[in-house]
LOLO-101064 format. One line per field, with one value per atom (N, C-alpha, C, CB): residue number from 1; atom name; z negated, x, y negated; residue in three letters. Coordinates in steps of 0.05 Angstrom, whole numbers, plus 32768, in hexadecimal, padded with zeros to 4 digits. Glycine has a CB too. Example, Ala and Ser with C-alpha at 12.3 -4.5 7.8 and 13.67 -1.06 7.14 Angstrom:
REM residues 2
n = 1:1:1:1:2:2:2:2
atom = N:CA:C:CB:N:CA:C:CB
c3 = 7F64:7F64:7F64:7F4B:7F72:7F71:7F63:7F8E
c1 = 8108:80F6:8108:80E2:8101:8111:8102:811A
c2 = 8072:805A:8042:8059:802D:8015:7FFF:800C
res = ALA:ALA:ALA:ALA:SER:SER:SER:SER
This chain:
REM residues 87
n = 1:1:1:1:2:2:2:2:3:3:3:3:4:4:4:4:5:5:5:5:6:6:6:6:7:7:7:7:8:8:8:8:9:9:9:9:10:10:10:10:11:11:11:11:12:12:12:12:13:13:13:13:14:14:14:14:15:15:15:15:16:16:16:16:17:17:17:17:18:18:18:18:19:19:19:19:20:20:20:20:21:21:21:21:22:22:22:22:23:23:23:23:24:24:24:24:25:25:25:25:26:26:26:26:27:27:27:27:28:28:28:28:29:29:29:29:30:30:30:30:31:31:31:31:32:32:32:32:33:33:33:33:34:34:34:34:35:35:35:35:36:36:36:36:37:37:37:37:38:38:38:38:39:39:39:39:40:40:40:40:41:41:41:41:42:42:42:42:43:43:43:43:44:44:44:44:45:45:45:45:46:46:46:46:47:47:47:47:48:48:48:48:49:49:49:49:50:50:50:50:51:51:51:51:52:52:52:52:53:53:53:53:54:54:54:54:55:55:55:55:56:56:56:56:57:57:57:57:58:58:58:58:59:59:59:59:60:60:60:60:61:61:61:61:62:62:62:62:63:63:63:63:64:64:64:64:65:65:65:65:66:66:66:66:67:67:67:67:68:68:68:68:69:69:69:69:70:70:70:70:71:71:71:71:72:72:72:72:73:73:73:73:74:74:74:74:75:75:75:75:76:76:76:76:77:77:77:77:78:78:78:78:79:79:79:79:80:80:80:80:81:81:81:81:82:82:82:82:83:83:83:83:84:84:84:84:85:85:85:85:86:86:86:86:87:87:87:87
atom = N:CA:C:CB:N:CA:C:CB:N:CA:C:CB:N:CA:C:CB:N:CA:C:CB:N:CA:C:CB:N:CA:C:CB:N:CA:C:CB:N:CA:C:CB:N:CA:C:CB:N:CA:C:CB:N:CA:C:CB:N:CA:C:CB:N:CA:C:CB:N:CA:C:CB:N:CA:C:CB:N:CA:C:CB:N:CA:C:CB:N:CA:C:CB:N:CA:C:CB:N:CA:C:CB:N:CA:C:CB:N:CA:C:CB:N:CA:C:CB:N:CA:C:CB:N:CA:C:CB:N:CA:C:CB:N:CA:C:CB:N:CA:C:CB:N:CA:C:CB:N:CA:C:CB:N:CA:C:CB:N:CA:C:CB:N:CA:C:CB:N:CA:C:CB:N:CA:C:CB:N:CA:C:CB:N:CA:C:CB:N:CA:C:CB:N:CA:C:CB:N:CA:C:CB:N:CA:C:CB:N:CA:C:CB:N:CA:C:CB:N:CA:C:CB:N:CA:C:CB:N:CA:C:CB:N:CA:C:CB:N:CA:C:CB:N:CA:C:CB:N:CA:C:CB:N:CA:C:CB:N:CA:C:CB:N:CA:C:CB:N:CA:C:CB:N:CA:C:CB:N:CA:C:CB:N:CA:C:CB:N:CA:C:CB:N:CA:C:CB:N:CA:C:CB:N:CA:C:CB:N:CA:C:CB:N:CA:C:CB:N:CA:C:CB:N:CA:C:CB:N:CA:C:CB:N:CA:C:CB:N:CA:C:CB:N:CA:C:CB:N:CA:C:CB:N:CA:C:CB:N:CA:C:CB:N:CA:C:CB:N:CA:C:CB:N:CA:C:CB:N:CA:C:CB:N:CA:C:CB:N:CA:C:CB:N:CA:C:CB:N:CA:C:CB:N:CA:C:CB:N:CA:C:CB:N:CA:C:CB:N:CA:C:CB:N:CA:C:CB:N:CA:C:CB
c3 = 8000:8000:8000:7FE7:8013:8018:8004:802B:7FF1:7FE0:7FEA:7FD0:7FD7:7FE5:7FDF:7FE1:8002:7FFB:7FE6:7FFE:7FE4:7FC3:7FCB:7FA9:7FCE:7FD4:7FC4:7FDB:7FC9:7FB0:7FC5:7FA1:7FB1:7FC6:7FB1:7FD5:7FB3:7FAB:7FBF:7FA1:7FB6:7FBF:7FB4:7FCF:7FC0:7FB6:7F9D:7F9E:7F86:7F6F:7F77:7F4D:7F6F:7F73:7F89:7F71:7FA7:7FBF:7FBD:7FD3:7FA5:7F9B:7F99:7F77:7F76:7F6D:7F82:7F5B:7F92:7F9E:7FB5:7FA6:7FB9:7FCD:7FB6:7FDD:7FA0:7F8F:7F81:7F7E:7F82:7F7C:7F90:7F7A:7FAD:7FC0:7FCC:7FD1:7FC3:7FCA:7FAF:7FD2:7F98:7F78:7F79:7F60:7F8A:7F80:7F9D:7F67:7FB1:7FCC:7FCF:7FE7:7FC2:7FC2:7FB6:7FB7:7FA3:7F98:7FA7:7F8B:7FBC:7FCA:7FE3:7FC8:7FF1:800F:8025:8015:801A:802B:800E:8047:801B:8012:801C:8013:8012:8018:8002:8014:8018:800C:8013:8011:800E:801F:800D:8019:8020:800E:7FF9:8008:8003:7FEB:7FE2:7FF5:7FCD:7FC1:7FBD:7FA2:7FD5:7FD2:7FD4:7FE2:7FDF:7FE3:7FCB:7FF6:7FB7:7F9C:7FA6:7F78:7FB4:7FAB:7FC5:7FA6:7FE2:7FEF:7FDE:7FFD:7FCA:7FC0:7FAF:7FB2:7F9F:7F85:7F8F:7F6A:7F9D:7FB7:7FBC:7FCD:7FC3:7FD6:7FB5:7FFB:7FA1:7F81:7F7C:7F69:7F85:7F72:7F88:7F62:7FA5:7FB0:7FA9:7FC0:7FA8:7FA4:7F82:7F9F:7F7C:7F58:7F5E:7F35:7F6D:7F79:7F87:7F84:7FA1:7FA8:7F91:7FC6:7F8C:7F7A:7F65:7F74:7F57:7F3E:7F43:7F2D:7F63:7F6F:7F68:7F96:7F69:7F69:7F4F:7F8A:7F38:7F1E:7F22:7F0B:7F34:7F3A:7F47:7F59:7F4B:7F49:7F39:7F5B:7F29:7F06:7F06:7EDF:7EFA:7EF0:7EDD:7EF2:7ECD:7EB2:7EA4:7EA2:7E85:7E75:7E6B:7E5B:7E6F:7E76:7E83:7E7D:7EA8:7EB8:7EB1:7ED5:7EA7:7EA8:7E8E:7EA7:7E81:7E67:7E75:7E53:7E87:7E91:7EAA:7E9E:7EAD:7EBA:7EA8:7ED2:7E96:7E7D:7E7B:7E51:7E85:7E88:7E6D:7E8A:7E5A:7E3F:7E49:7E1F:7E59:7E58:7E77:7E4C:7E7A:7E9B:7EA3:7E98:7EC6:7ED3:7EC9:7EED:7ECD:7ECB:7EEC:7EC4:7EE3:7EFC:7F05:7EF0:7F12:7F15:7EFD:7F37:7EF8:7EDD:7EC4:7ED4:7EC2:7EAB:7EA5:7EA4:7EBC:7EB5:7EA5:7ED5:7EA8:7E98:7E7B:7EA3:7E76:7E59:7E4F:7E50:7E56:7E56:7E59:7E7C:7E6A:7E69:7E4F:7E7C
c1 = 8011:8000:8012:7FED:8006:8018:8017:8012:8024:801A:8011:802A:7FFF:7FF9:800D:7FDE:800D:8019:8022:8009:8030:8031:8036:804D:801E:8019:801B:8005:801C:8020:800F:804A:7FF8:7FE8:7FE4:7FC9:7FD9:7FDC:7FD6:7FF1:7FC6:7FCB:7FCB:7FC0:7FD1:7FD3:7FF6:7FA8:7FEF:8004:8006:7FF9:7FF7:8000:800B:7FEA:8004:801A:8034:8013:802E:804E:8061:804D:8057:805C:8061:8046:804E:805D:8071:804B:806C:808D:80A1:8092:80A1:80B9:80BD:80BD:80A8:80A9:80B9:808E:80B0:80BC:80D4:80AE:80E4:80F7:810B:80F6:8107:810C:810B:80F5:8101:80F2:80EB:80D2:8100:80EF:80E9:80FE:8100:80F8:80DF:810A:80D5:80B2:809F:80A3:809F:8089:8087:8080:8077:8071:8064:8070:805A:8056:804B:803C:8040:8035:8028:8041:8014:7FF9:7FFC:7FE0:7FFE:8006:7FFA:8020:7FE5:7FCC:7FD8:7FA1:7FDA:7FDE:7FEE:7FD0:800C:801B:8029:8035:8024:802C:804E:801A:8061:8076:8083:807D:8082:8085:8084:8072:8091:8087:8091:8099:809E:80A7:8097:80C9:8093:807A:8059:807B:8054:8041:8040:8042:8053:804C:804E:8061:805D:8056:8043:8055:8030:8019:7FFC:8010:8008:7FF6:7FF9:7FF8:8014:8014:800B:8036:8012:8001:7FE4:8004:7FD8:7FB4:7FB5:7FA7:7FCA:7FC0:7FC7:7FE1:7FDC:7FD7:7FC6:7FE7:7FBC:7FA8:7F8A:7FA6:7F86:7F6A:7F72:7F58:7F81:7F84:7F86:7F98:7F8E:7F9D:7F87:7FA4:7F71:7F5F:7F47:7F54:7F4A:7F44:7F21:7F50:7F16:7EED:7EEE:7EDC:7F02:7EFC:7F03:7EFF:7F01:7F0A:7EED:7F13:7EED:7ED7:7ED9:7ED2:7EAF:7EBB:7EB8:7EB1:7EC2:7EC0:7E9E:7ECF:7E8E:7E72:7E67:7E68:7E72:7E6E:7E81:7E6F:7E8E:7EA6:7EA2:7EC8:7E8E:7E7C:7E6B:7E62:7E55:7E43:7E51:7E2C:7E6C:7E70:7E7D:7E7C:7E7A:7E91:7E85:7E8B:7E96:7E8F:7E7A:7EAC:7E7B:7E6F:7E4F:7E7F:7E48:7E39:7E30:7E41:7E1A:7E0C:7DFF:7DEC:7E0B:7DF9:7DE2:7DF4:7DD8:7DB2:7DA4:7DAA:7D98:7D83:7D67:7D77:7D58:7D44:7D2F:7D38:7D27:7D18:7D26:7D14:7D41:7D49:7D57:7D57:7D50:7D64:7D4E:7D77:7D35:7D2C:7D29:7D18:7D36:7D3A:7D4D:7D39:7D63:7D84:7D94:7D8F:7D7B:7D84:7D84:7D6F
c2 = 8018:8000:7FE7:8000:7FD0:7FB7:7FAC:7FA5:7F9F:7F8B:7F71:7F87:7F5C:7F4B:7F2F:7F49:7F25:7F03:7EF7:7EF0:7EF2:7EDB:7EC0:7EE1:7EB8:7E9B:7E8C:7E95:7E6D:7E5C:7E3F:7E57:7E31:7E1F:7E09:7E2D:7DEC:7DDE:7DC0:7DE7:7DA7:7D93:7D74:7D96:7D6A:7D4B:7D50:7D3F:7D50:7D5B:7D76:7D59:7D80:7DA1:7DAB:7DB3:7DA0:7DA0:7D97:7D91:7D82:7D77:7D91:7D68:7D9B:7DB3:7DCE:7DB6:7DD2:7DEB:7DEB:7DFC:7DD1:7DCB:7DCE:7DA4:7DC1:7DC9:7DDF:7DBA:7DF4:7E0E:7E25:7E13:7E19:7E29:7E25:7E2B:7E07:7E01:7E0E:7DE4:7E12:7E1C:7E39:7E10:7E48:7E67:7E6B:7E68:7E65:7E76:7E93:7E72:7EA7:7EC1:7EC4:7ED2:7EB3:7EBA:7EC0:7EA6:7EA8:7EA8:7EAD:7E97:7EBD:7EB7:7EAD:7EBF:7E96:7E83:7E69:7E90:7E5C:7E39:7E33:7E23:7E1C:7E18:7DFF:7E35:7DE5:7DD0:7DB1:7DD2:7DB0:7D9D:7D82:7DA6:7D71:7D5C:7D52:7D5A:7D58:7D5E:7D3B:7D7A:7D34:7D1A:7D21:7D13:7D1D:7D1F:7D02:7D32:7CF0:7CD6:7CBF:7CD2:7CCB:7CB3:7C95:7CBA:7C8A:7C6E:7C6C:7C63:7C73:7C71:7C6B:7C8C:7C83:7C84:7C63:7C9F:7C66:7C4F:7C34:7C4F:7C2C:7C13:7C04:7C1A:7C2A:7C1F:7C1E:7C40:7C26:7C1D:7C0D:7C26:7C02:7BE3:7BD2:7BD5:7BCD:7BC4:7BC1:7BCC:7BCC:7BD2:7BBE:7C05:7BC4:7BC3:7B9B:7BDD:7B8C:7B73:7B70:7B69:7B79:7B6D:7B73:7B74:7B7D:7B7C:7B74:7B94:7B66:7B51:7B39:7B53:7B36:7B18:7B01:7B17:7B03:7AF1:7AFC:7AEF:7AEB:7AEF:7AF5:7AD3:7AE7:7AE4:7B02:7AC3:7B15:7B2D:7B43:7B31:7B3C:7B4E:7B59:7B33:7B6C:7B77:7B73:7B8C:7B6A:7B69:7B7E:7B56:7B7C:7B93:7BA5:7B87:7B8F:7B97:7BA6:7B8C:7BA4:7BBD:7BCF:7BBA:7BD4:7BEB:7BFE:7BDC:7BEA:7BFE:7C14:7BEA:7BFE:7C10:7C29:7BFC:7C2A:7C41:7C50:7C3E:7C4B:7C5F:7C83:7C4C:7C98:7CB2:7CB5:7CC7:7CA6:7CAE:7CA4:7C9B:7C96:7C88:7C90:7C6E:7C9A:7CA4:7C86:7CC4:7C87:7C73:7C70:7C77:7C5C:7C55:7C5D:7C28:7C6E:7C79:7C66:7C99:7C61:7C4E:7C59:7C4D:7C7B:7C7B:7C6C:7C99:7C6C:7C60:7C43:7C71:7C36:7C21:7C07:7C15:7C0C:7BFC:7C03:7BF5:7C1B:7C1F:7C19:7C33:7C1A:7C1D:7BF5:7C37:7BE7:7BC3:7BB5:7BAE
res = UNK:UNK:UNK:UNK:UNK:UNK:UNK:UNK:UNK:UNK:UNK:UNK:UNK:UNK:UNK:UNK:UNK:UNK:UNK:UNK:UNK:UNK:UNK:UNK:UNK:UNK:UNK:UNK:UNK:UNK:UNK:UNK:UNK:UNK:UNK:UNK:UNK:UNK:UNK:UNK:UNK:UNK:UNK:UNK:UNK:UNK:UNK:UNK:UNK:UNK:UNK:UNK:UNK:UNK:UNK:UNK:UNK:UNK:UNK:UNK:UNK:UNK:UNK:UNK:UNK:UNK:UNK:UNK:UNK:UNK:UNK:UNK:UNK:UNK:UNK:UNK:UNK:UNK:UNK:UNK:UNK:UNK:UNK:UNK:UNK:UNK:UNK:UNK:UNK:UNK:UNK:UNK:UNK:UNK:UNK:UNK:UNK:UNK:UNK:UNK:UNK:UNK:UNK:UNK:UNK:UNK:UNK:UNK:UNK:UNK:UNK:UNK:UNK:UNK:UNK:UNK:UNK:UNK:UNK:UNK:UNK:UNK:UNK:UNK:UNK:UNK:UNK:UNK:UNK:UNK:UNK:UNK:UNK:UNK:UNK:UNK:UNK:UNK:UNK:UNK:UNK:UNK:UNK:UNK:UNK:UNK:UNK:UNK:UNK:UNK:UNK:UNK:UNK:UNK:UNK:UNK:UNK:UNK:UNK:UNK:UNK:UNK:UNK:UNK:UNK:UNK:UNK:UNK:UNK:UNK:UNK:UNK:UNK:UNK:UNK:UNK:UNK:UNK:UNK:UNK:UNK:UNK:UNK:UNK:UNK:UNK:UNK:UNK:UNK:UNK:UNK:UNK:UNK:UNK:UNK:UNK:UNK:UNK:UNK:UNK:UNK:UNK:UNK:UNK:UNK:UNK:UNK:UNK:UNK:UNK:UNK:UNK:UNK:UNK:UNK:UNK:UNK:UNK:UNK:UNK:UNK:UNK:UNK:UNK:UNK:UNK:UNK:UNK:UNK:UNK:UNK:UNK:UNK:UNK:UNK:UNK:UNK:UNK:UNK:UNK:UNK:UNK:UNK:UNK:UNK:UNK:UNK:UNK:UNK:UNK:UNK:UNK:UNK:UNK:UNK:UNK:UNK:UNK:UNK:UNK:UNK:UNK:UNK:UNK:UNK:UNK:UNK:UNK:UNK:UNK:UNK:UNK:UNK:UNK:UNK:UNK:UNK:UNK:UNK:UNK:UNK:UNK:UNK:UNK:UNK:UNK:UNK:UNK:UNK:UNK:UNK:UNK:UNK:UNK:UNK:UNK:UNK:UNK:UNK:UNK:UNK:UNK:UNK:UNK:UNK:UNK:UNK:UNK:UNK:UNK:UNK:UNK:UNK:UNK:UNK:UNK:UNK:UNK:UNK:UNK:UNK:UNK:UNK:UNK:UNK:UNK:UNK:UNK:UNK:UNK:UNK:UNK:UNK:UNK:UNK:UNK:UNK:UNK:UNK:UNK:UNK:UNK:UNK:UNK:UNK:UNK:UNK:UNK
């Protein structure tokens, strides 16, 4: 009996990870499966702090701490049955 593949898969981070698994441990595995692999950090963080200047650059678009309650995971959207309970 063949044994099976020993794959290693992963994406975004975890495509990170199994590129550095298979480059670390190639006899482990036989093949990869690597969608989207976040290998590019100073590419990556660049293009965060960009975003993180333009959406602070101009202060009349801050969110305030008010809406950012009403999306708090602790706290469920208001649905049209409930939002006149919940104002």
């Amino acid at each position: 009996m063949t044994p099976a593949p020993q794959l290693i898969f992963g994406c975004s981070d975890g495509g990170r990870e199994a590129l550095m698994e298979v480059q670390r441990y190639p006899e482990d595995f036989d093949g990869i499966i690597a969608g989207a692999p976040a290998k590019d950090w100073s590419h990556l963080f660049t293009g965060f702090v960009w975003n993180e200047k333009a959406l602070t650059a101009d202060p009349a678009s801050a969110i305030p701490p008010t809406k950012l309650a009403a999306r708090s995971p602790r706290r469920p959207l208001a649905t049209p049955s409930t939002a006149s309970r919940t104002a």
